[in-house]
C-alpha positions in Angstrom: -24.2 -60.5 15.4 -26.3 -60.5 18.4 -29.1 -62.9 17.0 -26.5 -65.5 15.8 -25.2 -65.6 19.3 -28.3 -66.4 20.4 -29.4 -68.6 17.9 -26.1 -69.8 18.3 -26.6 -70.4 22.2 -29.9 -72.0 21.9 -29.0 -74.5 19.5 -26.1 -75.7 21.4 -28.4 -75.8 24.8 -30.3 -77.6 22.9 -27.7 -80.5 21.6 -26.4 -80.7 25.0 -29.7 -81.5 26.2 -29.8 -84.4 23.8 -26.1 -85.5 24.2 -25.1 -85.5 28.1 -28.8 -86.0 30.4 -26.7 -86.3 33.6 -27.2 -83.4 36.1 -25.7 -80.3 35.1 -23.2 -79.0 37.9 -22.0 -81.9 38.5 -18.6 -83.7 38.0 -17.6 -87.2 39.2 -13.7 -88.4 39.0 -10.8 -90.7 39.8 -7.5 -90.3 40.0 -5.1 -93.1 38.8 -1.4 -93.6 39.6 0.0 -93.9 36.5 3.5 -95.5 37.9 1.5 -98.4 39.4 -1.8 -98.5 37.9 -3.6 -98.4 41.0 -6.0 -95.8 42.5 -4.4 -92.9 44.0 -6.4 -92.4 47.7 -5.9 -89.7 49.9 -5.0 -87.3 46.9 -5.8 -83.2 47.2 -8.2 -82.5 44.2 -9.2 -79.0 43.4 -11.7 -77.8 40.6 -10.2 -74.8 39.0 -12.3 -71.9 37.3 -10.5 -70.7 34.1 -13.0 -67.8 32.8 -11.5 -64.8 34.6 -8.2 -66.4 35.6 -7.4 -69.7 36.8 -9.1 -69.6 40.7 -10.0 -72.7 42.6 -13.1 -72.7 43.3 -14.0 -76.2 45.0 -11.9 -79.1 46.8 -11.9 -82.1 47.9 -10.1 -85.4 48.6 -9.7 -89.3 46.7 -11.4 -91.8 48.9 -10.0 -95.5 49.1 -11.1 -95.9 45.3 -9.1 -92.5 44.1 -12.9 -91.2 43.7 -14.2 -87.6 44.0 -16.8 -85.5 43.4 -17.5 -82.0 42.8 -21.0 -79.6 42.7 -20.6 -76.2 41.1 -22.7 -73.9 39.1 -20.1 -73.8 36.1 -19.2 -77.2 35.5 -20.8 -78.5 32.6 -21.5 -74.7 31.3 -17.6 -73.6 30.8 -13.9 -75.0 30.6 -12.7 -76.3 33.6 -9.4 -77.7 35.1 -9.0 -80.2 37.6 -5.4 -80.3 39.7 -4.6 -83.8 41.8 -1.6 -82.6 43.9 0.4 -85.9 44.4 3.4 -86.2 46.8 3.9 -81.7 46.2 3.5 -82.0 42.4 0.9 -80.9 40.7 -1.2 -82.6 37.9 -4.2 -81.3 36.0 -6.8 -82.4 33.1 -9.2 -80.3 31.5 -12.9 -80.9 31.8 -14.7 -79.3 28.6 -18.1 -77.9 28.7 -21.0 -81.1 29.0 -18.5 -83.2 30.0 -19.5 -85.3 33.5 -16.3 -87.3 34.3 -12.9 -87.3 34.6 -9.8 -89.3 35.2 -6.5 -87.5 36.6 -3.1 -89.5 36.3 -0.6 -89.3 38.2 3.1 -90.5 38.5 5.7 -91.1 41.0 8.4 -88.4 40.3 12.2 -88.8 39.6 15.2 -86.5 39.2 16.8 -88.6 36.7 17.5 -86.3 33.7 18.3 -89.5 31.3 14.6 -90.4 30.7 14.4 -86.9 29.1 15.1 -86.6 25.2 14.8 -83.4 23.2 13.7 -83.8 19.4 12.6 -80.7 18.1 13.2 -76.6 19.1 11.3 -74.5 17.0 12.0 -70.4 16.7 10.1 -68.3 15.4 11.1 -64.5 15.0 8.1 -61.5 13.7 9.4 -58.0 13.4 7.2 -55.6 15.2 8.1 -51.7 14.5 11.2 -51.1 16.3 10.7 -54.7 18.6 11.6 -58.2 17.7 8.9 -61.0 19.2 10.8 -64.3 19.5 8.5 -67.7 20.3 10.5 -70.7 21.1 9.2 -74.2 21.6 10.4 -77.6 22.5 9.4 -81.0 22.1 9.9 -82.5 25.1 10.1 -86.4 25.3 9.4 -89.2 28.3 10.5 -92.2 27.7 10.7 -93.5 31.3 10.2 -97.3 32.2 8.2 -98.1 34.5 6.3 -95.0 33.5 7.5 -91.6 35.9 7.3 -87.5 36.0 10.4 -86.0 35.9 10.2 -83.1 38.5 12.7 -80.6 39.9 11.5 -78.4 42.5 14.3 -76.0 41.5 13.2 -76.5 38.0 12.9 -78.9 35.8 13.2 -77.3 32.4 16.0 -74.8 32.0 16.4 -72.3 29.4 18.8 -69.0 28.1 17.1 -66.1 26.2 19.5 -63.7 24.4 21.2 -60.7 26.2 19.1 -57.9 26.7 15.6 -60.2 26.0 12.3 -59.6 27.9 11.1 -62.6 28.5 7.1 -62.2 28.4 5.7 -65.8 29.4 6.5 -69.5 29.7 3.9 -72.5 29.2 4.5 -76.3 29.4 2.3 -78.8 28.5 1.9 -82.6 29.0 0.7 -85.4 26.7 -3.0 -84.5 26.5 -1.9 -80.8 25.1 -3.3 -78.6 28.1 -0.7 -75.5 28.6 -0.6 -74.0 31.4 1.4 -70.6 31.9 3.9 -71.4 34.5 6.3 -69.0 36.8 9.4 -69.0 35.6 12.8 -69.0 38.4 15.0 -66.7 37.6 18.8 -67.8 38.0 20.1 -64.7 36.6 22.0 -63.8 33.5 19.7 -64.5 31.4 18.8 -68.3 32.7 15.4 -68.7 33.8 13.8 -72.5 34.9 10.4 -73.5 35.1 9.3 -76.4 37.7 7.2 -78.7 35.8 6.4 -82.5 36.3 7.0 -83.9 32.9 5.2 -87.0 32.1 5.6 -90.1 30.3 5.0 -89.2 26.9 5.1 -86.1 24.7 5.4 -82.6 26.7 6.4 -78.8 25.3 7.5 -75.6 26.4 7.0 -72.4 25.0 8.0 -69.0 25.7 8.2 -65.8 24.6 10.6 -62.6 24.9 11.1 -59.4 23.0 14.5 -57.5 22.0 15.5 -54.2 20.3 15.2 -54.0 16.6 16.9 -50.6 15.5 16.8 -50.2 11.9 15.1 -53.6 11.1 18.3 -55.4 12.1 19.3 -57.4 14.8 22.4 -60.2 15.4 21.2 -62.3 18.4 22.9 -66.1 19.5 20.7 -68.5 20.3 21.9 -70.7 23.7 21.1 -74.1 23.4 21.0 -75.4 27.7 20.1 -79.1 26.0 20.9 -80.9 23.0 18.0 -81.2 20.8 17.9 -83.2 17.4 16.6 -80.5 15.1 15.9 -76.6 15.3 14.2 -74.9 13.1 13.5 -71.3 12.7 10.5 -69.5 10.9 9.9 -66.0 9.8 7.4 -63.8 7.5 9.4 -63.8 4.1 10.1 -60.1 4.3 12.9 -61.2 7.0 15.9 -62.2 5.8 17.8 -64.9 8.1 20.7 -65.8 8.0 22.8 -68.1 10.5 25.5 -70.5 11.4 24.6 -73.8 9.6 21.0 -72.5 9.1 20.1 -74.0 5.7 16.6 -72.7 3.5 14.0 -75.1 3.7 11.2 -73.6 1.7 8.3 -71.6 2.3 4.5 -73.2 4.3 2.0 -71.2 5.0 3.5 -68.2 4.4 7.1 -68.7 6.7 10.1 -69.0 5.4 11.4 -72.4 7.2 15.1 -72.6 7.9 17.0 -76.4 8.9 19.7 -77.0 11.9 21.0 -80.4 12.1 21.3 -81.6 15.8 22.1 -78.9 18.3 24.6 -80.1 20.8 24.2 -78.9 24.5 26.3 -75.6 25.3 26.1 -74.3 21.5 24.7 -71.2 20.6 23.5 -70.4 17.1 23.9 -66.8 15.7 21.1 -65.7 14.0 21.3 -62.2 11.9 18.2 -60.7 11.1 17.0 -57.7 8.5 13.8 -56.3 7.2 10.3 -55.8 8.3 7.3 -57.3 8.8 3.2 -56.2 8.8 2.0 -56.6 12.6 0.3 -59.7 13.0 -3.4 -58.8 13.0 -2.6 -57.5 9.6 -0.7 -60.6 8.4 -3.9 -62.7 9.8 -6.5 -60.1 7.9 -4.6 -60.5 4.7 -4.0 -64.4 4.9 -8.1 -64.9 5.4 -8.5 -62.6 2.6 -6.1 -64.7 -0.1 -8.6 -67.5 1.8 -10.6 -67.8 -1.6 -14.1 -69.6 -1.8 -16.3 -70.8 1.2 -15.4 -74.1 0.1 -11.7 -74.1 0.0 -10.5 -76.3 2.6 -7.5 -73.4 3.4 -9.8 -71.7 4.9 -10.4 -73.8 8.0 -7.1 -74.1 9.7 -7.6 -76.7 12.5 -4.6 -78.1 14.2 -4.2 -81.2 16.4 -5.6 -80.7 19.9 -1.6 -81.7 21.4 0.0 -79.8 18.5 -2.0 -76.9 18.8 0.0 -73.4 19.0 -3.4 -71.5 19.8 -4.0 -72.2 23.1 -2.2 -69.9 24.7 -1.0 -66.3 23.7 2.6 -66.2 23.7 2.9 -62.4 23.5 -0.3 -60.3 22.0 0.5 -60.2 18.4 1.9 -64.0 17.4 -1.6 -65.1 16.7 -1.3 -64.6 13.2 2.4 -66.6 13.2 1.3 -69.6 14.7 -2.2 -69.8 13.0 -0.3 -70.3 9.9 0.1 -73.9 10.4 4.1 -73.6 9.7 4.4 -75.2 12.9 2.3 -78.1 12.5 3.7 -79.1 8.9 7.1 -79.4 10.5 5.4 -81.9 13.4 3.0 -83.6 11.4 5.5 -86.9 11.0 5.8 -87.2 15.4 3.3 -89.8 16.0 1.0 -88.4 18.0 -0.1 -90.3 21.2 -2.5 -89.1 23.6 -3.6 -90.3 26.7 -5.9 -88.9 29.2 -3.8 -86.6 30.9 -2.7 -83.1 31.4 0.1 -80.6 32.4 1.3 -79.4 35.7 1.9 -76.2 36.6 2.5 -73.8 39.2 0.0 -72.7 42.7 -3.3 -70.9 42.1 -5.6 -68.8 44.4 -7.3 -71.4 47.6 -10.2 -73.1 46.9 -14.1 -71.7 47.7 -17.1 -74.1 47.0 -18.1 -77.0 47.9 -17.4 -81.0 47.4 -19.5 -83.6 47.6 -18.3 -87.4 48.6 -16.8 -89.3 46.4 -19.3 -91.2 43.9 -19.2 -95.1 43.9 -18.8 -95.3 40.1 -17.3 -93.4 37.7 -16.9 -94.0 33.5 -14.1 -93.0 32.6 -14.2 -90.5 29.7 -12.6 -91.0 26.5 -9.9 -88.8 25.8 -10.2 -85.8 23.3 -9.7 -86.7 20.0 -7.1 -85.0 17.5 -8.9 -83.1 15.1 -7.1 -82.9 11.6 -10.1 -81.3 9.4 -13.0 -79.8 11.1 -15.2 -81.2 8.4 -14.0 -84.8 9.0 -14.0 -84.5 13.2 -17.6 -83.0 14.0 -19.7 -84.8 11.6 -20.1 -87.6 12.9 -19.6 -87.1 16.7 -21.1 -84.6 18.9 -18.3 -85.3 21.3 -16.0 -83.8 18.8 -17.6 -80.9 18.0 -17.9 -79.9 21.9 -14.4 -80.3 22.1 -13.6 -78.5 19.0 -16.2 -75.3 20.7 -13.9 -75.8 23.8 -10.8 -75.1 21.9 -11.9 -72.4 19.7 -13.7 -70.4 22.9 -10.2 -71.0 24.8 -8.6 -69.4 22.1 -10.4 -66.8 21.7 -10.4 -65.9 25.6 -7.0 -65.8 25.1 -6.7 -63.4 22.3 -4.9 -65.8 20.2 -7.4 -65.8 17.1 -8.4 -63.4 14.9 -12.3 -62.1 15.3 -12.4 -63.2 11.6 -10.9 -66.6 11.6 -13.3 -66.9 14.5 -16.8 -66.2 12.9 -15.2 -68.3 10.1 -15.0 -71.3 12.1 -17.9 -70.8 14.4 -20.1 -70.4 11.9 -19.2 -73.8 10.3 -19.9 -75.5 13.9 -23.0 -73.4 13.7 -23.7 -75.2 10.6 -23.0 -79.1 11.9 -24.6 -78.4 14.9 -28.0 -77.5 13.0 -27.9 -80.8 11.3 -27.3 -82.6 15.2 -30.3 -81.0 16.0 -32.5 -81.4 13.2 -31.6 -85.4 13.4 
């Protein structure tokens, strides 16, 4: 294992060296106000370490041109974030490793609630001994005109768990598909609120809790604070579900998929719940087993960058869930539109380091691509492949991917990187 990470290590040094000759350590930006189209001056800018926990490590300011600069030992070498603070809201885009440029938009903000749509709320429930892990997500949809963030600073997105839940996290995300784990405000009984700048564009929420599940059973309503057009509930097919208007919609990747037409604002959905489950590192261990053949395409499951359920752990344990794919076969029809931008989130530690003035020109990078097969993204571009590596080392900082599925799919970039290198 130890000589394939270091063969591993040198190969990639060397296709770096081949694909990206500016200075390493160095990263030149601009940010953008996406309401007007103009460049942003006079913006806060901070350069944010994630390895370790998200820390800020350098800062610095736009100059007349919206342009910045930063020097630091890491850029270029590991994931970074950058965060433009606009007008007390917060904005970020990620900077993968051998990337040297960076655009961060911004947007004027607005309270007005109406440019907000809701189209899909996905639940997902997986028995664990005598606890119930619940993951809930929602599509989130801008549609504002001219283009704006909607921002609350007493919380933007507002949710209900179920009485007696523990909620574990909340993450929102904007168009590019970045989450970042927010704090969430708690308004009592049960309501909690995140304050999130949500821009133009597709965004999502996720969160997790766990409740009590004596005897493998469990009755639990579902709030609904905002209408949404479709839920949809998953769970290992050892669970039986049953619920008001909750119709059986067959079985992907292993979950049992269950239909709610639209969900009006105010409505809870009671859910009833029986039966077991194996944890999820077990579920994951016996999925990659069923995998087959080296070359059957299940056994590479990649999912779109904005889509992509893997980023962040919702609670250690839903790994396995989410890797399925159940998720993404239910999104696949949303088009799928993503522009070079990123999610806001909450404060981090004060910024160390150093920043260097702004830089008189800047290319502005292309966004990251979404990646449907791994076979058909890295192939032909070494820009893909880095930014497939960047998502499949984030995931597995975060513990949200099996040490299995992970040799699986490193060893295939292994593979295409080989074949960059020998020309």
């Amino acid at each position: 294992m130890k000589l394939q990470l270091h063969v591993f290590a040198l190969l990639m040094a060397a296709a770096l060296a081949q694909a990206d000759t500016a200075g390493a350590g160095t990263l030149r930006g601009t940010v953008k106000n996406g309401t007007t189209g103009a460049p942003a001056a006079g913006v806060e800018v901070l350069l944010i370490q994630l390895q370790g926990g998200m820390e800020a490590v350098a800062n610095a300011k736009s100059d007349a041109q919206g342009q910045f600069s930063f020097d630091h030992p890491s850029l270029g070498q590991q994931p970074m974030l950058v965060r433009a603070v606009y007008r007390g809201v917060n904005f970020h885009q990620s900077v993968p490793p051998g990337r040297d440029s960076v655009v961060v938009e911004v947007f004027e903000a607005t309270r007005d609630a109406s440019i907000l749509s809701y189209p899909t709320r996905f639940v997902v429930f997986q028995p664990n001994g005598n606890s119930l892990l619940v993951g809930e997500e929602y599509a989130i949809q801008n549609n504002s005109k001219p283009p704006q963030a909607y921002f609350r600073a007493d919380g933007s997105f507002e949710f209900e768990v179920p009485g007696r839940a523990k909620l574990q996290q909340v993450a929102a995300w904007g168009p590019s598909g970045m989450p970042v784990v927010q704090a969430a405000i708690d308004h009592g009984e049960n309501k909690y609120a995140v304050a999130f700048a949500f821009r133009p564009g597709q965004n999502g929420v996720r969160l997790s809790y766990q409740l009590a599940y004596p005897d493998s059973r469990a009755t639990l309503l579902l709030p609904s604070v905002y209408g949404v057009e479709h839920l949809v509930v998953l769970a290992p097919p050892s669970v039986q579900v049953k619920g008001d208007g909750l119709q059986p919609s067959g079985t992907e990747q292993g979950m049992n998929l269950y239909m709610h037409d639209a969900l009006t604002a105010g409505k809870s959905v009671e859910v009833n719940l029986a039966g077991t489950a194996p944890p999820p590192s077990e579920a994951a261990s016996q999925d990659a087993g069923q995998g087959g053949s080296g070359d059957t395409p299940a056994n590479i499951q990649v999912i779109p960058g904005r889509l992509d359920p893997l980023k962040w752990p919702l609670i250690a344990g839903f790994a396995a869930l989410f890797v399925l794919g159940a998720i993404y076969l239910m999104r696949r029809p949303i088009p799928a539109g993503i522009p070079a931008n990123a999610a806001a989130s909450g404060q981090t530690a004060g910024p160390r380091g150093r920043a260097r003035p702004a830089a008189k020109h800047v290319s502005q990078p292309n966004p990251p691509p979404v990646i449907t097969e791994l076979d058909n993204a890295v192939n032909t571009s070494l820009d893909a492949l880095k930014d497939a590596l960047f998502r499949l080392e984030l995931r597995r900082q975060a513990g949200t991917i099996s040490e299995e599925e992970y040799s699986r799919e490193r060893a295939r970039a292994e593979e295409v990187l080989r074949n960059f290198v020998r020309g």
